[in-house]
N, C-alpha and C positions, 0 to 999 in steps of 0.2 A: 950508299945506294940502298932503296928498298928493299926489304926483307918480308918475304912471303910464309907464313906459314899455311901448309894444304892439308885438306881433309877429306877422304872419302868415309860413307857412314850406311848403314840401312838400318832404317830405321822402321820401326812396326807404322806400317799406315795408318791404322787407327789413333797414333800416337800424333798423327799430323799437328792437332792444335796447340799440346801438352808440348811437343818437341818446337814449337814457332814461342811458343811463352819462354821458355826454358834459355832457347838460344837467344832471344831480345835480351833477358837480364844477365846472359854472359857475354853480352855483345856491350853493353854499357860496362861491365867491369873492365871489359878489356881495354878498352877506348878510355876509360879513365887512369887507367895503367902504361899509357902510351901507344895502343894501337889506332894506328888513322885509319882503319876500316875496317870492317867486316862485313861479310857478303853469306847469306847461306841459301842455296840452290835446291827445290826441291822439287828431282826427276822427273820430266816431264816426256821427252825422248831420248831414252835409253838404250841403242839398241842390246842385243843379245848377242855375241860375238861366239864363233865357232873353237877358236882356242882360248882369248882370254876376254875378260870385259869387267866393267865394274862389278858386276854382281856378284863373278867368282874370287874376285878382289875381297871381297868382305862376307862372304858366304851368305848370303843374301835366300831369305825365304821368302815364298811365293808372297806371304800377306806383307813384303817390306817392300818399301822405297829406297830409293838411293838418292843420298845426299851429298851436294859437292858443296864441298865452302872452301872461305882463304879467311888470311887475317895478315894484313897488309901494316906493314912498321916500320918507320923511318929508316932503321938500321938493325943488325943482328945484337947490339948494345944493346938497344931501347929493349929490344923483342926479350932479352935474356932476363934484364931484370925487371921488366914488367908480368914479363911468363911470371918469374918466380912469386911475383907480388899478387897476381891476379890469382893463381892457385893456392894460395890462404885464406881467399876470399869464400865465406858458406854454398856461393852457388854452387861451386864445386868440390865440395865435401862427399861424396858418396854415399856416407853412410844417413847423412841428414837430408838430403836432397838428391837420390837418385837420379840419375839420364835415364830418358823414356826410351833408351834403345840399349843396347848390350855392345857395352864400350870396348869389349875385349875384342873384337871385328873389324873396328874404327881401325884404317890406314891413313898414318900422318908421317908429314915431314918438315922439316925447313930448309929452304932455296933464297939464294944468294938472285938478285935480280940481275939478268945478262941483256934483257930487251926489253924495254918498256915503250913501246912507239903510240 
């Protein structure tokens, strides 16, 4: 069954156009790696919740956005070693190609699909 990987993110808003480039050429590595999709969301309404909500999820400053993505893959197989193949790929090198936002904030996981209707 499919295998979701999820991402919350805040990202600097001015970084809007730099972080839409960024994510297109890691959205192609992925998908060449065996990911059937990626989706990346960016906050449009968000509320502000009184105990918890995205923004204290990822500590989130005034001048950021919050980003929701997934990365949808046939099975947790595919996802495992495509993850692995797709993370030796330059885009995501750090030290030669930076993320337009401060990745240490970035909450991620991966879920097992239970409902797809």
């Amino acid at each position: 069954m499919t295998y979701v990987d999820g991402f919350v993110l805040a990202v600097p808003t001015a970084n809007m156009e730099k972080y839409h480039r960024y994510a297109e050429v890691a959205a192609a590595v992925l998908k060449k790696h065996g990911a059937s999709n990626v989706v990346e969301c960016w906050g449009d309404d968000v509320p502000k919740g009184e105990l918890t909500d995205f923004y204290r999820a990822v500590q989130a400053r005034d001048d950021e956005t919050i980003v929701f993505s997934w990365i949808t893959w046939p099975d947790k197989e595919t996802r495992d070693a495509g993850m692995e193949k797709a993370m030796g790929d330059p885009i995501f090198d750090a030290k030669t190609n930076p993320m337009p936002l401060d990745g240490k904030r970035m909450i991620f996981g991966g879920f097992r699909t239970i409902i797809d209707a």
